[in-house]
C-alpha positions, -999 to 999 in steps of 0.1 A, spaced: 0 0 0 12 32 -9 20 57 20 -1 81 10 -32 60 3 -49 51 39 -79 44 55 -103 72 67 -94 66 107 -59 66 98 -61 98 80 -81 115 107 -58 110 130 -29 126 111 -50 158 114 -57 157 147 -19 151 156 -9 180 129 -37 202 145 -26 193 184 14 202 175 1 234 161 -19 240 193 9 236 212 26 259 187 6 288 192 3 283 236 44 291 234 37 323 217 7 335 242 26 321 269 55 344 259 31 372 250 9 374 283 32 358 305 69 373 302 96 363 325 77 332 331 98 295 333 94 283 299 128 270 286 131 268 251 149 232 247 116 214 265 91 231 240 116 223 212 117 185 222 79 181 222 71 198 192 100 179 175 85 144 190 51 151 174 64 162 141 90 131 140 56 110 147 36 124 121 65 127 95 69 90 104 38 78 98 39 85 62 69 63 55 68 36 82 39 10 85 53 -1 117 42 39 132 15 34 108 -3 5 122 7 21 157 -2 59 153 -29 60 181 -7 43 205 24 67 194 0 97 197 -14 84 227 22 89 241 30 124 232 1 135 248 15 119 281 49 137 273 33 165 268 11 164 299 46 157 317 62 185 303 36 212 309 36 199 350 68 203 351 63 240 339 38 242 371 65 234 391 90 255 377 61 287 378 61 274 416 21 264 412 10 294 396 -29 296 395 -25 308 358 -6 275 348 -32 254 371 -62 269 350 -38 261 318 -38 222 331 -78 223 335 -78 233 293 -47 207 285 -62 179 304 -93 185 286 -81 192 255 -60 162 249 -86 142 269 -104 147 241 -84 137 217 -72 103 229 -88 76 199 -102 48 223 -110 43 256 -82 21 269 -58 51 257 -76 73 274 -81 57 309 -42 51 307 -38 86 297 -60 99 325 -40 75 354 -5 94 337 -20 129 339 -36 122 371 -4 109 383 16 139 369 -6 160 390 -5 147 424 33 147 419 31 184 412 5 195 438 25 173 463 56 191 454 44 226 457 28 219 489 -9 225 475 -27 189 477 -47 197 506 -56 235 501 -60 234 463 -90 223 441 -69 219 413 -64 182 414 -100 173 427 -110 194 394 -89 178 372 -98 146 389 -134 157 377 -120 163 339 -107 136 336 -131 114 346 -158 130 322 -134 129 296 -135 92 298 -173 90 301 -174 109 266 -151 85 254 -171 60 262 -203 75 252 -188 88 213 -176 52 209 -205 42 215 -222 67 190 -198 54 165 -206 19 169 -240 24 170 -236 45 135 -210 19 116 -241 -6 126 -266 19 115 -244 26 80 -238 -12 78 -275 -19 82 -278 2 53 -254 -13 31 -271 -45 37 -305 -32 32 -292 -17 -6 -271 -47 -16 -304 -67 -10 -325 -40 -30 -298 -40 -56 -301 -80 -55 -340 -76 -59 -339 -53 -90 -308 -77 -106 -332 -105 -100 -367 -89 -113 -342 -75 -147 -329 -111 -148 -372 -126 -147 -383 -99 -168 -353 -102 -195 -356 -144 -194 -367 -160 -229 -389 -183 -208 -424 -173 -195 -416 -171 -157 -450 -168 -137 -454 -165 -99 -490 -177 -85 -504 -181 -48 -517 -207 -31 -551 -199 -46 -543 -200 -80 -543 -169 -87 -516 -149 -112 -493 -122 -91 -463 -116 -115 -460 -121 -150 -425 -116 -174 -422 -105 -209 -413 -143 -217 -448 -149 -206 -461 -124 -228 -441 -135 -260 -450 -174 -249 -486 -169 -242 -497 -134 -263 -515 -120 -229 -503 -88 -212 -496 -87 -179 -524 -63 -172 -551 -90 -192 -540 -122 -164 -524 -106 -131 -552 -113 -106 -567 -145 -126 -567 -180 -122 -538 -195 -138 -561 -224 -154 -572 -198 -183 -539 -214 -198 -544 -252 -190 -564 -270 -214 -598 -288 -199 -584 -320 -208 -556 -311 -182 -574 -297 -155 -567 -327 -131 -530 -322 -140 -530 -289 -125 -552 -300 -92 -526 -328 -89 -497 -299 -91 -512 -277 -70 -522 -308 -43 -483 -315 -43 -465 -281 -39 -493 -274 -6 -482 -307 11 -448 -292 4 -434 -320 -18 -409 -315 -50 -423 -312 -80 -399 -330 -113 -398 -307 -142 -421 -320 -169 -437 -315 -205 -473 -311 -211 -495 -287 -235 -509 -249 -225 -532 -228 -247 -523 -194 -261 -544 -165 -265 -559 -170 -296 -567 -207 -285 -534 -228 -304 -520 -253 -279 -485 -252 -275 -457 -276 -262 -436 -267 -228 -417 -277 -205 -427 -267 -168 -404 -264 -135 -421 -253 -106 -408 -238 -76 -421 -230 -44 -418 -198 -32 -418 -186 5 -426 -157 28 -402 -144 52 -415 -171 83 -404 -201 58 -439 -204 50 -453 -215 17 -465 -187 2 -473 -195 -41 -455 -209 -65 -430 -202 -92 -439 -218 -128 -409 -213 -154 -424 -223 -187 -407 -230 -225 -415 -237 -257 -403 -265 -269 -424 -269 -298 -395 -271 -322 -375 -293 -305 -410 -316 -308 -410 -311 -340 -373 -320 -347 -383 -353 -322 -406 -363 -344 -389 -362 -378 -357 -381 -362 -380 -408 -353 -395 -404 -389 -358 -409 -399 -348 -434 -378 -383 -450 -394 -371 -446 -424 -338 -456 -420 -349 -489 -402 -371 -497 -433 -342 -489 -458 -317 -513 -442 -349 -540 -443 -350 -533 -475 -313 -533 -478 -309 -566 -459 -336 -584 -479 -317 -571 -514 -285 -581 -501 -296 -616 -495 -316 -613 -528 -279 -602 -547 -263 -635 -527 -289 -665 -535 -295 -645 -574 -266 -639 -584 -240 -660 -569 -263 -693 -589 -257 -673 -623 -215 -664 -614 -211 -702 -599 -227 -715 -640 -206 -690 -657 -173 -701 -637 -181 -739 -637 -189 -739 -671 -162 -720 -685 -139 -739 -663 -154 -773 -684 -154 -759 -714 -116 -755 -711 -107 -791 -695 -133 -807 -719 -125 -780 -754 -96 -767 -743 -78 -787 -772 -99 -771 -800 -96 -735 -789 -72 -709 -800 -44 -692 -776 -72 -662 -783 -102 -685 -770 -81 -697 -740 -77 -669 -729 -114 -651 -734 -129 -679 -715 -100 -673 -686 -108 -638 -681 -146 -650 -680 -139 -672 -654 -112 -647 -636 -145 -616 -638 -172 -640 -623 -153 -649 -594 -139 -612 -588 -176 -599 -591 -184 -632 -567 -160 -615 -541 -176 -583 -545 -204 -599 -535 -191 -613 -501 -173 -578 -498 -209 -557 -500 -228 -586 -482 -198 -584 -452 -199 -546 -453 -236 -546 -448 -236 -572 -418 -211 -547 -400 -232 -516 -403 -265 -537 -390 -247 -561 -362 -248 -548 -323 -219 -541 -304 -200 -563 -275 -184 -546 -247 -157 -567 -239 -122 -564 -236 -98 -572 -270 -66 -578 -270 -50 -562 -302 -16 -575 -301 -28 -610 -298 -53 -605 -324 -24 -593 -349 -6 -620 -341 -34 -643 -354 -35 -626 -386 -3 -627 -390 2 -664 -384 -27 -674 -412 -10 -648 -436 25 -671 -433 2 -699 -436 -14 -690 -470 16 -679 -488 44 -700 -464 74 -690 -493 74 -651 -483 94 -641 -459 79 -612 -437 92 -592 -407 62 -585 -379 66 -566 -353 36 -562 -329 40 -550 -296 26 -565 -266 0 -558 -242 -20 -536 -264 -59 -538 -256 -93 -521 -258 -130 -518 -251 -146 -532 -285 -160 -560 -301 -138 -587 -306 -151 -601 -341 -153 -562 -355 -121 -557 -348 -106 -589 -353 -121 -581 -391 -106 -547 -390 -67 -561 -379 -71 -589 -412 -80 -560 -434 -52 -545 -424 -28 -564 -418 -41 -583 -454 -37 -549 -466 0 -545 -453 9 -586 -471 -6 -575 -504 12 -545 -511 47 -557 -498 47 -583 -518 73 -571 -541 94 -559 -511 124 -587 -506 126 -571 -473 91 -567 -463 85 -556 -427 49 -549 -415 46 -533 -380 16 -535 -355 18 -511 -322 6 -475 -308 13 -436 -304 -1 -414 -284 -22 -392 -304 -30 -357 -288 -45 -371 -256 -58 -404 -270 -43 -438 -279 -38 -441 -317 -31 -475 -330 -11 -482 -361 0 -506 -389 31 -497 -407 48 -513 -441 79 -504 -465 55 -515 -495 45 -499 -527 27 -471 -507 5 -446 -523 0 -412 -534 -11 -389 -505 -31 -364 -534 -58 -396 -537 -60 -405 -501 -95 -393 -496 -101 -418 -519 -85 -451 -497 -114 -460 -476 -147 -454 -502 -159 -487 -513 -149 -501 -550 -123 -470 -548 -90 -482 -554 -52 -466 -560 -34 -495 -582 -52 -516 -609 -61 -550 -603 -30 -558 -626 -8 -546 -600 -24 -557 -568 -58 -582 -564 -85 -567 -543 -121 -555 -542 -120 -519 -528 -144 -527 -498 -115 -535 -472 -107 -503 -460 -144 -492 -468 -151 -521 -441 -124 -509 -414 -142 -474 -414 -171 -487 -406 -157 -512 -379 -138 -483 -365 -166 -458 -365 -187 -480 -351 -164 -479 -315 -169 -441 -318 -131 -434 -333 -116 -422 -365 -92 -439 -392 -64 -422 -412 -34 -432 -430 -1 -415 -448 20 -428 -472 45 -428 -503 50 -441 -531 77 -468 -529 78 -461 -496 52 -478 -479 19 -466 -457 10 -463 -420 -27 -465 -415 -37 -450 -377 -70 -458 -359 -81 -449 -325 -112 -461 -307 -137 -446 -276 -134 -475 -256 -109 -467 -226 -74 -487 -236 -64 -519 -216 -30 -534 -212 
């Protein structure tokens, strides 16, 4: 704190120490003015007017004089009072310089701060007196102690009675504070009703309106002149009169009342959808007194209720339709594919002779397009059975299911020679079958396109991802383009021609689905000749 920003008391005081060493100030000029030749020695008045301006200087750059200012003032009065008896005594008990101790005493009586100081400055100043009457002789003759005595003791009754005053007024001004904060509180509260979007109605126990917002207004199209002072039913349908009697039963036997939805009529008669909280409200006793009704529209979000279950309707009876065409596509067109390869597969054992290199190899590619559209089929059919199956909670271990694929990939081509490395103790929340589908698309993804890599490694493990888990599955293999990699995971969409590398298109199609379905994301990156890291994370909370 700065040492010129105080406190009010603090600052007082200052003045009325500045104010007394100017007092004292002008007494050494009357003194020398009325009274000349009088015992006044100049090094005394020098010494206490120096001591109160050291204190006051002080106070402005030392808290430790500032936090102890009324004490520090307390004791210069007592020098003070010390140094003008011993002017008594040196005047030899002068009337004039008695009469000068009634106004000092009084004066600085006065100007003590509480009344502890000032009881222990009247007991000094009392003290100092008795020493000086006893010294001049004039204890039992005089009045002048007795008097002062008399000062001194009304001096601490008006202590007593101004701090008292003050009390009572920092109560009186603190009363007031309270009493405009919780005004203040009042108007912020009846702004925050009257500027709410919801209609916010208070009722009593009768029923009847009291207070009525501009939500209310907007919500319901009355005024608040048209329903103050009516019953509150004018807005419940009749249909849900009971409703309300049921409400109002509940809030006078004091018991909660559960925010609902129900239907109230406007002015003009349209019904609209709300949802209602109701509170009670109560006097100042704790008493119920009404209630509080908070009302909003919620017709739109109805509305939008009502065309996602539409949807949803609609959806369902797609994927019927859906499941019933896929099994249609499996039994209809996998009899035709099966007589097109079977019988271009006897034509060649049984005709093969008496055909052309040309004919060969027509009825080869025949036989090579039925069964490719054949695994299109499975691919679509699989694809579909992954979007409509529900999903396990269950622990999966991923490691263990890479390892898996990888041993039946070694089994169906046992002359490659492949580098895994998957690392251990990596598990999930999922379904096991899902993702066991999604690790053998991608780690059937990761053989295929090393397969022209002498040195083909493929790599199973986990990054940390932002704040998530991402899993991953690495090769050195052809890789891909990164310009066409919004194209990797749409079905039939493919980077190399079918030439290069075998496939359908509806693997990574299916590991999307897999890994949306557990509420993650899938990604990849990759170069050409370089190989590809695909990266999937899922919701459920890793295991180890």
């Amino acid at each position: 704190m700065s040492p010129w920003t105080l406190d009010a008391g603090t600052a007082r005081l200052r003045t009325v120490i500045g104010i007394a060493g100017g007092i004292y100030l002008s007494w050494w000029f009357m003194v020398e003015l009325l009274l000349p030749g009088s015992f006044n020695p100049l090094p005394g008045r020098l010494f206490v007017v120096g001591v109160n301006g050291l204190v006051l200087g002080a106070s402005y750059f030392s808290s430790w004089v500032r936090t102890r200012l009324s004490f520090l003032f307390t004791a210069w009065l007592c020098l003070l009072v010390g140094h003008y008896m011993y002017l008594v005594v040196g005047n030899q008990g002068d009337s004039t310089w008695w009469v000068g101790a009634f106004v000092t005493f009084a004066g600085a009586s006065m100007c003590v701060q509480s009344p502890r100081e000032v009881v222990a400055f009247s007991v000094f100043a009392l003290g100092c007196a008795l020493r000086a009457a006893a010294t001049e002789g004039q204890i039992r003759h005089s009045i002048y102690v007795p008097g002062l005595a008399t000062i001194l003791l009304l001096a601490n009754i008006t202590k007593r009675s101004q701090a008292t005053a003050h009390i009572a007024t920092l109560q009186a001004e603190r009363a007031r504070k309270e009493t405009r904060k919780a005004d203040e509180q009042r108007l912020h509260l009846a702004a925050i009703v009257e500027s709410s979007g919801d209609a916010i109605i208070a009722s009593g126990l009768d029923g009847f309106i009291r207070s009525w917002n501009k939500g209310a207004e907007r919500l319901f199209g009355y005024t608040a002149d048209e329903v103050i002072g009516r019953a509150n039913t004018l807005l419940v349908p009749p249909a849900r009169r009971d409703e309300e009697r049921d409400l109002a039963a509940s809030l006078s036997k004091g018991e909660p009342v559960a925010p609902f939805e129900t239907v109230r009529l406007r002015k003009d008669g349209s019904a609209v959808d709300v949802s209602v909280t109701i509170s009670p409200i109560r006097d100042s006793q704790g008493e119920l007194a009404g209630a509080s009704i908070a009302a909003r529209d919620i017709s739109e979000w109805k509305r939008a209720v009502a065309q996602v279950l539409r949807a949803r309707e609609t959806a369902e009876a797609a994927n019927r339709e859906l499941e019933a065409f896929s099994y249609s596509v499996a039994h209809d067109l996998r009899a035709p594919l099966r007589g097109i390869d079977g019988f271009s597969h006897a034509l060649l054992e049984e005709y093969g002779n008496t055909l052309d290199a040309a004919g060969q190899s027509y009825l080869t590619r025949m036989r090579e397009a039925a069964q490719r559209m054949g695994r299109l089929i499975d691919g679509l059919l699989a694809l579909g059975r992954i979007t409509r199956v529900s999903i396990r909670d269950e622990h999966v271990d991923l490691s263990e299911l890479a390892r898996a694929t990888a041993e039946r990939l070694r089994e169906s081509q046992p002359d490659r020679a492949v580098e895994f490395v998957i690392a251990d103790a990596l598990g999930n929340r999922g379904d096991s079958a899902l993702l066991g589908a999604a690790m053998e698309n991608l780690l059937g993804n990761a053989w295929k396109f090393t397969r022209h890599q002498p040195d083909a490694r493929i790599e199973f493990g986990s990054i940390l991802e932002g704040e998530e888990a991402a899993y991953f599955v690495r090769d050195n293999g052809a890789g891909f383009d990164m310009a066409f990699s919004s194209k990797l995971f749409g079905v039939f969409q493919r980077l190399h021609t079918q030439s290069e590398f075998e496939g359908t298109g509806v693997g990574l199609a299916t590991v999307q689905r897999i890994v949306e379905r557990h509420g993650g994301r899938v990604w990849a990156e990759g170069k050409i000749g370089e190989g590809a890291c695909f990266y999937f994370t899922l919701e459920g909370r890793p295991e180890s």
